[in-house]
N, C-alpha and C positions, 0 to 999 in steps of 0.2 A: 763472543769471539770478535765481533767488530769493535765493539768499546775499547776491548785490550789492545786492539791492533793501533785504533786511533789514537789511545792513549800513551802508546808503547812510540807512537813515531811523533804524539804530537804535532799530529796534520788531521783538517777534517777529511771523514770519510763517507763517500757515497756509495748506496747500494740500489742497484734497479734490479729487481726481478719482476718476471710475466709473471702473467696471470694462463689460466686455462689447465690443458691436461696436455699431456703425451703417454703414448701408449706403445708397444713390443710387442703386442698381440696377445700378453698373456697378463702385463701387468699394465693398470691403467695410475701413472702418476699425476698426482696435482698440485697445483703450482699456486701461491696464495698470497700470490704477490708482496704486502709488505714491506714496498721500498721506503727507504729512510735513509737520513743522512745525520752523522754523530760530529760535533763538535772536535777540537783537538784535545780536547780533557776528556774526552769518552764519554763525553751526555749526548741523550735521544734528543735532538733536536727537534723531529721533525716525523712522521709515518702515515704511510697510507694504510687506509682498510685492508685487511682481509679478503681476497677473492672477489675482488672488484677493477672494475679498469678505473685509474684513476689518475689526474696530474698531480702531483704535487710540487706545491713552491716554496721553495725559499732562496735564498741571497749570502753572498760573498762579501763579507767587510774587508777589503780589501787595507783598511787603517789597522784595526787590530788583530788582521787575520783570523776571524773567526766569521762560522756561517750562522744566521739568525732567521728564524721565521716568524709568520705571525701569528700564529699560532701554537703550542705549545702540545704535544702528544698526552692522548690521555692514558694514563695508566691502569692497563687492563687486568682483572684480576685473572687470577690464573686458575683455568678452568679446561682439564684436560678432557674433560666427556664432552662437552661443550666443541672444542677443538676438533675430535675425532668424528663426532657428527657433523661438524661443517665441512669438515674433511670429504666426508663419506658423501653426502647431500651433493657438493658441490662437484663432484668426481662423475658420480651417479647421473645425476641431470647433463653435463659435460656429457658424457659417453653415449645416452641416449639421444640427445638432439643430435649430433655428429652423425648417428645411424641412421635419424630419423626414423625413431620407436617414440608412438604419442601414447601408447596402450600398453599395459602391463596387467600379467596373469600370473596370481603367486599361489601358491599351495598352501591352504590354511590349516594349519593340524591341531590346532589349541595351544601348542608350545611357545616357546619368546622367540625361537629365532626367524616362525615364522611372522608374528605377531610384530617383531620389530621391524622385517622386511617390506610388510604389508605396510606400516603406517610410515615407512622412510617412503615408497612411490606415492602413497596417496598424497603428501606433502609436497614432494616435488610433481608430479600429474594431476592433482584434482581427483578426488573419489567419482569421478565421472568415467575418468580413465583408466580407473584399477577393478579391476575382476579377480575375486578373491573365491577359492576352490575348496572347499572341504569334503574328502574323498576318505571317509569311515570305511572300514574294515570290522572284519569280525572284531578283533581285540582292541579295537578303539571306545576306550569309556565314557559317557556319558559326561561326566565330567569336561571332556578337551572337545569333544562336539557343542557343550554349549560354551567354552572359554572362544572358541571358534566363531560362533552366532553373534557372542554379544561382542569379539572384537570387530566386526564386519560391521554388526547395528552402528556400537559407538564413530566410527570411520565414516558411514554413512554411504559407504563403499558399493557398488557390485556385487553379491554374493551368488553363490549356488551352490546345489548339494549333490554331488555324485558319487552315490556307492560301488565299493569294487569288489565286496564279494563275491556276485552272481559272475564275473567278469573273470577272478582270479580260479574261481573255484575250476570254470570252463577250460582254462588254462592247465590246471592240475590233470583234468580226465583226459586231456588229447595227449599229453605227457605221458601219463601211464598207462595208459588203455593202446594206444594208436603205436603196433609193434614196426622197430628197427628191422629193416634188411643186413643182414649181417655175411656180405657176398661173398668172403672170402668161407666162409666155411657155410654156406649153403644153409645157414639156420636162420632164426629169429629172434629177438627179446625185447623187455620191456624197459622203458625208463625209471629209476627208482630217484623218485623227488622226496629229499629228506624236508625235517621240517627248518633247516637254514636255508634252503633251497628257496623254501615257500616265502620265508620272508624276502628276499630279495624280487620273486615275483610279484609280492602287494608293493613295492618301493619301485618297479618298473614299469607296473602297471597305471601307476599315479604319474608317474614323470612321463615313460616315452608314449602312452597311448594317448592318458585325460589331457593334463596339462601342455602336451605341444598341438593337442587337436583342437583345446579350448584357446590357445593364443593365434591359432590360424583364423576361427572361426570367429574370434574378437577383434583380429583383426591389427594384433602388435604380438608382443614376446613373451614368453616367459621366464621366470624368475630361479635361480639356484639360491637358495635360504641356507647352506652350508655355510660355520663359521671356520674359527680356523685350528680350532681343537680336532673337531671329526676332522678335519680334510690331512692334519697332520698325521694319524693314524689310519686313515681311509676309512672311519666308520661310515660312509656311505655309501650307495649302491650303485655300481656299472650301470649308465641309461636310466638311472630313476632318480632319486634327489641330488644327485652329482651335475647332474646335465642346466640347462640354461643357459641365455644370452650371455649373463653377466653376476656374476657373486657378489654385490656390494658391502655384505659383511663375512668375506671368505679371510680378511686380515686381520679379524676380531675376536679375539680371544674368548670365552662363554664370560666370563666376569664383565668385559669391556658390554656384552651385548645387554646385560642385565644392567647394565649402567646407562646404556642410552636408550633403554626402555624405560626407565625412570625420566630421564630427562625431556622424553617425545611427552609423557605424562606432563611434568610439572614446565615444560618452558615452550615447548612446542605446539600443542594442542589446547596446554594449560585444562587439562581432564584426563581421565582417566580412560583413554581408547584402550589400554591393555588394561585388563582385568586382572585385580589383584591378586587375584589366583594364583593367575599363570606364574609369576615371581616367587609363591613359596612354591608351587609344588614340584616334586620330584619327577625332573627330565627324564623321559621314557620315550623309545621310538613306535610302542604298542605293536609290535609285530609276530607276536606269538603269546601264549599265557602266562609266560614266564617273564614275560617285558610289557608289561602293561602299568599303568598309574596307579599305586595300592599295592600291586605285587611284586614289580621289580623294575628298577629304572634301568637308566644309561651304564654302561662298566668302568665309567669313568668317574673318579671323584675331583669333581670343577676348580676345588680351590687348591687340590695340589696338584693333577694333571696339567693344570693350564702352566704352574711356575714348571712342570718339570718339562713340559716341549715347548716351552718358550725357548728355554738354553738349550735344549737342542738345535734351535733355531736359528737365536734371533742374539746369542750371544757374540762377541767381540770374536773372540776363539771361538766356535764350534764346541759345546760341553761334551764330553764322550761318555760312555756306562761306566769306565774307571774313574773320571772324578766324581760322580755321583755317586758310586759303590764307594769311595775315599772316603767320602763328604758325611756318608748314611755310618760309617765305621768309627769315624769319628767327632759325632755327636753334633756337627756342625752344617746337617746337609738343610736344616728349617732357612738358617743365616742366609745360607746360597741362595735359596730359593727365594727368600723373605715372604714366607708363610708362619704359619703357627704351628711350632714343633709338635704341637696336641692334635692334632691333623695326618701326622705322619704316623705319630704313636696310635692313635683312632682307628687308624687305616691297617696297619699293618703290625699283627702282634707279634711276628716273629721275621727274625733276616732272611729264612727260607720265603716266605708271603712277599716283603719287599723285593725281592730275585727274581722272583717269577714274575711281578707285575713290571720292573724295568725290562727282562728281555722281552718280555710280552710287546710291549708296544715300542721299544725298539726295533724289533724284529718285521714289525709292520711300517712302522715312520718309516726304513731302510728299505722296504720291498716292494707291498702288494699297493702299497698308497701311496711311491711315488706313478704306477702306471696310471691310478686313478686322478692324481696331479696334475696326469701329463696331459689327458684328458678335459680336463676341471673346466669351466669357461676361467675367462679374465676378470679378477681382482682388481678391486681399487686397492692401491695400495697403500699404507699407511705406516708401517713399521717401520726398521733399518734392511728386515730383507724380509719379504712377503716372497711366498709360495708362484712362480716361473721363472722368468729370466731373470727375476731379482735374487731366489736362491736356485743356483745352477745345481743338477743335481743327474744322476742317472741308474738305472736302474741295475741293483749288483746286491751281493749277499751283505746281510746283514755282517758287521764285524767286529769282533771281543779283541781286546789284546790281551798280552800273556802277563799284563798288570793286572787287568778286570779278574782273569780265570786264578790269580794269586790272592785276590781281593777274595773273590767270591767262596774258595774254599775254605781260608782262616772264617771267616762267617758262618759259613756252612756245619764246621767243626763242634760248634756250642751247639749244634741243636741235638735234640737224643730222639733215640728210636729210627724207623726204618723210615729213607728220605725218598719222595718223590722221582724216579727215574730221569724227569727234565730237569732236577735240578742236580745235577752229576756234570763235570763241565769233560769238555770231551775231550779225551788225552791225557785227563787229571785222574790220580786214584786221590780219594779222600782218607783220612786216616779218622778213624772215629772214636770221639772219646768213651772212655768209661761211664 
């Protein structure tokens, strides 16, 4: 943009920008300085580092009106994982010194988000500084218990082990055992905790008991390991892995975090602190038998959830379910995305399947996960618009237009046999073929 301007008026151009952060209480932005100054032909004359305070000099030829330094910029390859971790690092350390937080306590579960959480503090604090928690459950395997151990060995970190079954399970009997007054009608009954219930108790039990008692007792803060896949749909829990200081990869999409867990490996640490493990296996929050590592992961599939709430997002326009219903109708919705159409076809064998999974998590993006948003700690922020004051948002009914419920029937039309009751659009009669 500068080159063209300089070149378009044929005068050099100077650019100063700070350095540091600012923050809105919800979004932490960083500033990364980069001033430079372009020639009247639109060449780099001249640039400062990156997230650094710096002078930079150069001079005015007043004879042939052009600006000249003595030095000459070097040309940096272009490394966007590289980019978003300096990003993230330098935002992160920024917001903590500001607070003065020298100590950090992160929930270790064996997975990458916490695994890349853990080794971005101990990088910016010293593994002297970092206290790392792994807090097994009944349905926690074997498996993410030692991907857990030996991330903490490799870091050379803090560790400790605290279990929350005998904790959760205690929770369950005062729940169902320990009867409500029910005063208007002069009776009594019992709580009925389902087993979605329960998970949300192992997920509050780890966040608002262990981990804000073990960051008091440590003597700093702890950590929200939420990226910004879960937080776009609220796969996370009121008061348990929601909560914390500060999110440092709450504006990073799951692909972006598995990308700068490679790079913490190969540039950062230069080893292997995250276990190769943890990169193939299937993300699982282990919170019942049915979501366990082996038996059933995340509901989410990474490499096309992440393209399809991005555009929800983080698009120019705002994407709505009518252009993705368009997009999916006419064979072009991979293109939108820029994923692999074999992805979509993998995913979803029929237009009824793909229907259910857009209102599914529309339904949520729109609703219960903006209160958890609202909630969320402060994001460093990285994108065009990350999750608080940077996407302004409020809490209101999910919304179809009478395109989407026109889309969604012609769709509906092809499939044979008796349809799912949620997939009926409401006000619409479907006419069924033979």
């Amino acid at each position: 943009m500068f080159s063209a301007q300089a070149q378009k008026l044929a005068l050099p151009l100077a650019y100063c920008n700070n350095t540091g952060i600012q923050n809105n209480g919800k979004n932490i932005f960083t500033y990364d300085g980069c001033s430079c100054v372009y020639n009247n032909n639109g060449t780099l004359i001249a640039e400062a580092d990156a997230f650094k305070e710096s002078l930079l000099y150069f001079y005015f030829d007043t004879a042939d009106k052009t600006v000249k330094a003595d030095s000459q910029p070097v040309a940096a390859a272009k490394d966007d994982t590289a980019d978003i971790y300096k990003a993230v690092r330098y935002g992160t350390q920024k917001f903590l010194q500001q607070l003065g937080i020298t100590k950090m306590v992160v929930g270790l579960s064996g997975g990458i988000d916490s695994a890349v959480t853990a080794a971005l503090y101990t990088d910016i604090l010293g593994p002297q500084n970092v206290l790392l928690v792994n807090m097994p459950g009944r349905y926690n395997s074997g498996l993410t218990k030692d991907m857990a151990l030996k991330t903490a060995q490799a870091l050379k970190t803090n560790y400790m082990v605290v279990p929350i079954t005998e904790s959760v399970e205690h929770t369950y009997s005062q729940l169902t055992q320990i009867s409500a007054e029910a005063y208007y009608s002069n009776s009594t009954f019992n709580l009925s905790v389902t087993p979605y219930v329960m998970e949300n108790i192992q997920a509050r039990d780890r966040g608002a008991r262990i981990l804000a008692g073990a960051a008091a007792a440590f003597g700093g803060a702890f950590s929200c390991n939420s990226n910004k896949t879960e937080i776009t749909i609220g796969y996370a829990t009121f008061y348990g892995d929601i909560c914390g200081a500060v999110a440092p990869i709450g504006d990073l999409w799951k692909h972006d975090v598995y990308a700068i867990g490679r790079y913490l490996n190969e540039h950062v640490f230069k080893k292997s602190v995250i276990p190769e493990e943890i990169f193939t296996m299937r993300p699982s929050a282990e919170l019942s038998p049915e979501q366990t590592v082996g038996n059933g992961g995340d509901p989410l599939v990474y490499p096309y959830h992440d393209k399809l709430f991005a555009m929800f997002v983080e698009s120019w326009q705002k994407t709505s379910p009518a252009d993705i219903l368009r997009w999916y109708a006419e064979g072009t919705l991979a293109e939108h995305l820029n994923c692999p159409p074999e992805i979509i076809t993998a995913t979803f064998k029929t237009p009824g399947e793909f229907i259910a999974d857009l209102e599914r998590w529309w339904k949520l993006f729109c609703g219960l996960a903006v209160a958890k948003r609202i909630q969320a700690p402060p994001v460093i922020s990285i994108t065009r618009r990350a999750y608080g004051y940077d996407h302004r948002e409020a809490q209101l009914p999910a919304y179809f237009s009478r395109e989407y419920y026109k889309l969604k029937n012609e769709l509906l039309k092809k499939l044979r046999g008796p349809l799912p009751s949620y997939l009926y659009a409401k006000g619409c009669r479907i006419k069924r073929q033979p």
